[in-house]
Every structure is written in C-alpha cells, then in structure tokens.
FIDOLO-721156 format. One record per residue (C-alpha): residue in one letter; x, y, z. Coordinates in steps of 0.02 Angstrom, whole numbers, plus 32768, in hexadecimal, padded with zeros to 4 digits. Layout:
% residues N
AXYZ...
END
This chain:
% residues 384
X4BE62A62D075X4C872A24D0B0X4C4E2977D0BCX4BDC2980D00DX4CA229B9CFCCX4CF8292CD01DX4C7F289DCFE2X4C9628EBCF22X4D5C28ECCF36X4D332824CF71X4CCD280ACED4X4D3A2868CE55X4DD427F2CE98X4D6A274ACE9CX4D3F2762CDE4X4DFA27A2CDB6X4E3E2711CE0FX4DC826BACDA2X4DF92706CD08X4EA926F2CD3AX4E962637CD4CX4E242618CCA6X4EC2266ACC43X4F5925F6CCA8X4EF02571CC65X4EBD2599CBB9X4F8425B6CBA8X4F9B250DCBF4X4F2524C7CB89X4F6A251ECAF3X502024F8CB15X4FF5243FCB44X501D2406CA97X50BF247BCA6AX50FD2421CB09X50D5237BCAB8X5114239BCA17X51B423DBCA65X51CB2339CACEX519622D1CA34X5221233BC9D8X52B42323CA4DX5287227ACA81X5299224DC9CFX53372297C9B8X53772249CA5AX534421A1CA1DX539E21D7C96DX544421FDC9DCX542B215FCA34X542820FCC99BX54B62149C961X552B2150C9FCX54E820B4CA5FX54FD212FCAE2X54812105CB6EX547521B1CBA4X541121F4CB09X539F213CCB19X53712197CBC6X53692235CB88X52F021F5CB07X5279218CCBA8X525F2235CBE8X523522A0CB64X51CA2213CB20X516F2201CBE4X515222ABCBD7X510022A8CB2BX50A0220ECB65X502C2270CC0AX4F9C22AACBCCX4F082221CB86X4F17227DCAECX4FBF2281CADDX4FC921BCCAF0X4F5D21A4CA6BX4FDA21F9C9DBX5022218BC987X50C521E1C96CX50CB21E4CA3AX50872125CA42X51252104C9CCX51B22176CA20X5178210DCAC4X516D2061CA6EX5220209ACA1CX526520B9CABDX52232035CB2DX52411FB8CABCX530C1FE5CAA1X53041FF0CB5AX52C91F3FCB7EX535C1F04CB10X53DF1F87CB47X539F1F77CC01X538D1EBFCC0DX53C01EA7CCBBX53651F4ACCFCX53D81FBACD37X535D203ECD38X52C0207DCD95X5218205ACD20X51642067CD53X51411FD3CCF3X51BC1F58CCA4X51EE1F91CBE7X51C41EFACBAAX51161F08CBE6X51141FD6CBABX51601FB4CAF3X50D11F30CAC6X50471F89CB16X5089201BCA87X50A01FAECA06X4FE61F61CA2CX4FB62020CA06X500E2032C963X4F79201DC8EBX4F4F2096C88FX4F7A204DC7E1X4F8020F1C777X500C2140C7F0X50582085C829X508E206DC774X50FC2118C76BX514E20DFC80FX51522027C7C5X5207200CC804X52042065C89AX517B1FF6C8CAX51DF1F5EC898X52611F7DC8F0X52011F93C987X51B61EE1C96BX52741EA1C954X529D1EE7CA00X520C1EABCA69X523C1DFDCA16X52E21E05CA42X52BB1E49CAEEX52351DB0CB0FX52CD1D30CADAX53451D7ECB55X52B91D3DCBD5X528C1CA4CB9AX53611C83CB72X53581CA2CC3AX52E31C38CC5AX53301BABCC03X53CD1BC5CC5EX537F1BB9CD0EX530D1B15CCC3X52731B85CCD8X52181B3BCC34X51691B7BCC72X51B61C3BCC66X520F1C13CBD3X51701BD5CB85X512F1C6CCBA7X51B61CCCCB6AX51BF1C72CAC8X510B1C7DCAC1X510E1D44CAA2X51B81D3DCA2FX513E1CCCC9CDX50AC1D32C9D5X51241DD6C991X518B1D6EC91CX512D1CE9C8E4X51921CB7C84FX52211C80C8B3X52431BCAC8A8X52C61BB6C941X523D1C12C9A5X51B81B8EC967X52221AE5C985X52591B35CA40X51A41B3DCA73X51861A84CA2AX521A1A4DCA8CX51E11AA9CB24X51371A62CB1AX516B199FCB14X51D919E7CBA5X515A1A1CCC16X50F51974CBEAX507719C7CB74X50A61950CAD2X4FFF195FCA69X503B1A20CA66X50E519FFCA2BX50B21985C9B6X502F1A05C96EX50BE1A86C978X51191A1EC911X50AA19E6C893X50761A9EC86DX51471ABAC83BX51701A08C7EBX50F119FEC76FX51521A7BC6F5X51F01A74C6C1X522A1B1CC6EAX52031B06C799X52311A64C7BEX52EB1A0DC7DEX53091959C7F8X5334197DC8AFX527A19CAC8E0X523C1917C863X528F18A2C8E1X526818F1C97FX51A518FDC93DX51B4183BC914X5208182BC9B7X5173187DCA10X50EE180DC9CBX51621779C9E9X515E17ACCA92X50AB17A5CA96X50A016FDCA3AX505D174AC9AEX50B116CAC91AX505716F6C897X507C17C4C8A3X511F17A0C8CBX5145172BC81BX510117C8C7C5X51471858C809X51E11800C7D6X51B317D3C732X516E1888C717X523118A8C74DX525F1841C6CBX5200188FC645X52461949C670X52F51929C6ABX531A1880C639X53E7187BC663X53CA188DC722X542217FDC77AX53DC1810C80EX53281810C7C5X53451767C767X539E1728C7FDX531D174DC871X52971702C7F6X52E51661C7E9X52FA1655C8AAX5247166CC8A7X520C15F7C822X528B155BC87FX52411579C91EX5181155CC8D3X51DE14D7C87CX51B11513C7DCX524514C7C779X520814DDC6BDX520415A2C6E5X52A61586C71BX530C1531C68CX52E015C2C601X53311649C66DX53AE15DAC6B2X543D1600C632X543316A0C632X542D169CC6DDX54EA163CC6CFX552C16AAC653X5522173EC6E1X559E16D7C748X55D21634C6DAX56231605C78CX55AA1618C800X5592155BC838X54E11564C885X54A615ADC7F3X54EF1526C7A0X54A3149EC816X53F514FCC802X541A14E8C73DX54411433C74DX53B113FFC7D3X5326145CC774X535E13F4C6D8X535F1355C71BX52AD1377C778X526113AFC6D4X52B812EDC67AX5352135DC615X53D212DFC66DX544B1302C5DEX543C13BEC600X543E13A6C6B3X54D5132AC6BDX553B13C1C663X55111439C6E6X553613CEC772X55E81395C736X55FB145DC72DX55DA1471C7D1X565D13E8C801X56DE1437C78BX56AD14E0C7F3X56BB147DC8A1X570913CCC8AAX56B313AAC952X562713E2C93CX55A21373C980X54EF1392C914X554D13A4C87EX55AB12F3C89DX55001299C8ECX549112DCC851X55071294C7CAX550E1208C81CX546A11D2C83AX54481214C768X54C21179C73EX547B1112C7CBX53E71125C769X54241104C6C5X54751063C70AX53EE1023C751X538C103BC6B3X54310FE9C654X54900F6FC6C3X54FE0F5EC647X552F100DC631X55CB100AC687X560110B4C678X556110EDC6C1X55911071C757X563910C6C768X5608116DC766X55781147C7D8X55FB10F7C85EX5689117CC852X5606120BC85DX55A511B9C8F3X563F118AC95DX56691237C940X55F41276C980X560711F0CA24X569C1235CA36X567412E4CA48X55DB12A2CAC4X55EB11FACB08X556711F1CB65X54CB1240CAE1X545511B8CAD3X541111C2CA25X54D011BFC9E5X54DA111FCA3EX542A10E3CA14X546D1102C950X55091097C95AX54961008C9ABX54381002C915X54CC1011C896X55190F7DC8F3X54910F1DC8E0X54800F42C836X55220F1EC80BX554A0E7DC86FX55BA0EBFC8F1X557C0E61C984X56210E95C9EEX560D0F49C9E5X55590F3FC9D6X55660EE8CAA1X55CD0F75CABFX555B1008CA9CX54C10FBACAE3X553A0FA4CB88X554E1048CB85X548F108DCB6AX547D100ECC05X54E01057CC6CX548F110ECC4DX53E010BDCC66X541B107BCD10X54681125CD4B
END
C-alpha cells in the first residue's frame, strides 16, 4: 500500500512538474513579443535622443534595446526591428569609425546586411526617409574606408570601398570618376576608360577634367583615333574650355594634321594672345598648309613676344629665303632673310640647318666671302 502511495505521489508530481513547465512556457511564448515591442519601443526612442543630443550614450542605449529586439528568427524578420538595427548600425559605423567598441560583427557589415532586408515595398515607402538615411550612412561609412585606404596607397581596398559607396549611391559623380582613376591606377585601363565613357557621354555628368584624362587614357594606349574624339566630343559640350582646345590642337600637331589646326588656331590665341608657342604653332601650321602671308604674321609675333627666340627667327627666315630665291631681285626679301637667319646663328652657332640656310642665301646673292665663311664653318662641324 505504502509503496502503491508513494509511486502515485511520484506520478501526481511528474505530471505537475509538467504542467508547471507547459505554463512558464506558454507565458514565455506569450510575452515574447511584448518584450519585443518594448525593445523596439525604447530603442527607438533612444535612437530619437541620440539624434537629438549626439550623445553617444543613448546611440548605445539604442544597440541594446535594438539586439534585444533582434533574437528570435521571427523577430529578425520585422521590419520595424530589421530597421531599428539597420538605423543603429549604420549611425554606428559613422559615429564609431575607428571602433572603439566591442561588435560581433563590424557595423558596416551589420547595417547593409539590414538594409539588404528592407523590402517590403508597401511598409518601405512609409519609412521612405528613414530608409534613406540609412543608405546615406552606409555610404558615408564605406568612404571613410576607402578615404583610408587612399591615404595608406591601398587602391585595391579603396576600390573596394568605393565599389559599395557606388553600389548604395550610385548617382554620385565624385564616387564614379574615383573608381575610374583607381582603375587606370591599379593598371586595369579598359575599365577606367569604360568608367569613363559611361559619365562623359552626357553633359550633366561630364567636366572637361574627366574629358582629358579619358583622352589621356587612350593616348596612353595609342589609341589616336579615340583620343581626337573624346576631345572633340569635349569640344562639342564644354565649347569655351581652354584646356580642351588646347589639348586638341596638341593632338592634331603631333599627327601633323595642320589644316585641323589653323581653324581653331585663333581662338586658340585669343585665350592667351601672348602665349608664344601657341603663336609658333599658329605660324608653322600656316606656312605647312602654303598661307605664308598668314604665317609670316604669326612668326614676327612670336619675335615681338621673344627677341631671341630661335624657331620664330629660323622660320621667317627661311619664308624670305624662299621668296628670294623665287625673286633674286627682291631685295627686301634678301634682307629680311639675312637679319632673321643670323639671328638665329647667333642665338645657336653651331645648328646646322641655320648654317646650311645662309650657304644658300650667299650663293644666291653673290657673296662669295661670307659664303667661304659659312661653308668653313659646316666643315669644321662635319670634321668634329
């Protein structure tokens, strides 16, 4: 009897110890989400302080209560919680830049893994700028790292970094050029020149600078043709940028492509009416395309600009060498062609095609004595 009595007090306390711990959890269960609406609550109103003191302590206050709304799989899949936490995180890997606190998993890497989560469209659009400005933070967060990066001439990381401001921010131009500029840097220059393209072919994204530095790319690669009209695309959208007419008409002498030259030319001069290469390049691309008049005009402004200045001096004087020796009796062309050429002997003796010019005027004119005399002189170079 006494045992039968002792096996039903065992029983009876199994099954209320069973009872007991079917209720603990069904209040659990049922509090769960009062507990999660309470953290949601003051974590909001944490954040709220935050933003309004710029105290720190109410940004941590706000971490815990919104780690504490965040345990459960359900409660991770709210979106109010998924916001509080991408909120949070994402001030944090701005405020927190240089990690001063403890984190399971770098804020950074917490605030997009929320903001990745932030999609349903009917309840995004109510919390429209709440999710903007978490997108504004992360941004700002990945250019603190990539602004690091740049510093410590790690471009890799700061590609990287760069790469996700982009991918967040997409619209922003400075963000755009960096990574072209960063790709040419680490070698990869069909990237950066597609980078570029995709930004220079409208107006509102483009700038004379990121124009030149994508012509400069493809003349680095050789790439003429490309190069001649990138910059003439320049020319089209930014039509009173010096450099971009500059550049071109570097471009167009040194493919010797003097009748592109001359129409741009004065324009080119009325930039910087004393610049005297520009005026030599004015004067040279004349004469090699037969406007001697036009070209004789630039040259003596290039002399008026710089007495002793060699090209300017040789060029004129070979143009009235040239005239004389069509006209041997044009004696002001024999003149000029002798006071411009000694010039330029003067300011270097020993260049051989000055000397090789006075021969022939010499000659031309009769002047055995001095003719002697120069061809003494070439001699003597020949010999040494």
């Amino acid at each position: 009897m006494q045992r039968q009595m002792k096996r039903l007090l065992l029983t009876t306390n199994r099954r209320s110890m069973q009872v007991i711990t079917a209720l603990v959890i069904l209040l659990v269960v049922s509090m769960s989400p009062a507990l999660a609406q309470s953290n949601l609550k003051e974590g909001n109103n944490s954040f709220a302080r935050f933003m309004q003191s710029r105290d720190f302590k109410h940004l941590e206050a706000a971490r815990k209560f919104a780690d504490e709304a965040f345990k459960t799989k359900r409660d991770s899949t709210n979106f109010r919680n998924i916001l509080l936490h991408g909120l949070v995180y994402s001030t944090l890997a701005v405020v927190d830049s240089n990690r001063t606190q403890k984190y399971k998993s770098d804020p950074n890497d917490i605030a997009l893994w929320s903001l990745k989560r932030l999609t349903n469209k009917s309840v995004e659009f109510e919390y429209e700028s709440q999710v903007d400005y978490i997108k504004r933070s992360l941004a700002k967060a990945y250019l603190i790292k990539a602004n690091r990066a740049i510093v410590n001439a790690n471009y890799e990381e700061a590609f990287r970094q760069y790469s996700m401001v982009d991918s967040i921010s997409g619209k922003t131009i400075d963000v755009k050029h960096n990574l072209a500029v960063l790709s040419s840097k680490l070698g990869n220059d069909d990237d950066a020149i597609n980078r570029y393209k995709a930004f220079t072919t409208q107006t509102e994204t483009s700038s004379p600078t990121y124009i030149l530095e994508l012509a400069g790319l493809y003349q680095q690669k050789g790439d003429n043709r490309e190069m001649l009209n990138t910059l003439l695309t320049g020319r089209q959208q930014f039509p009173e940028s010096k450099e971009i007419l500059f550049t071109l008409i570097n471009a167009y002498m040194a493919n010797d492509a003097y009748s592109a030259v001359v129409p741009l030319v004065d324009e080119a001069i009325a930039h910087e009416p004393e610049n005297v290469s520009l005026n030599y390049i004015a004067g040279f691309s004349n004469e090699m395309e037969g406007n001697n008049k036009a070209a004789k005009k630039y040259y003596e402004k290039v002399i008026s600009l710089d007495a002793n200045n060699f090209e300017g001096n040789l060029e004129l004087g070979l143009l009235y060498l040239k005239e004389y020796i069509a006209d041997t009796n044009n004696q002001e062309g024999q003149r000029r062609a002798e006071e411009h050429l000694l010039k330029a002997n003067q300011i270097q003796p020993s260049e051989v095609n000055t000397l090789k010019s006075l021969a022939v005027l010499y000659e031309q004119s009769g002047d055995v004595i001095q003719q002697e005399r120069v061809n003494n002189i070439l001699n003597q170079l020949t010999i040494n």
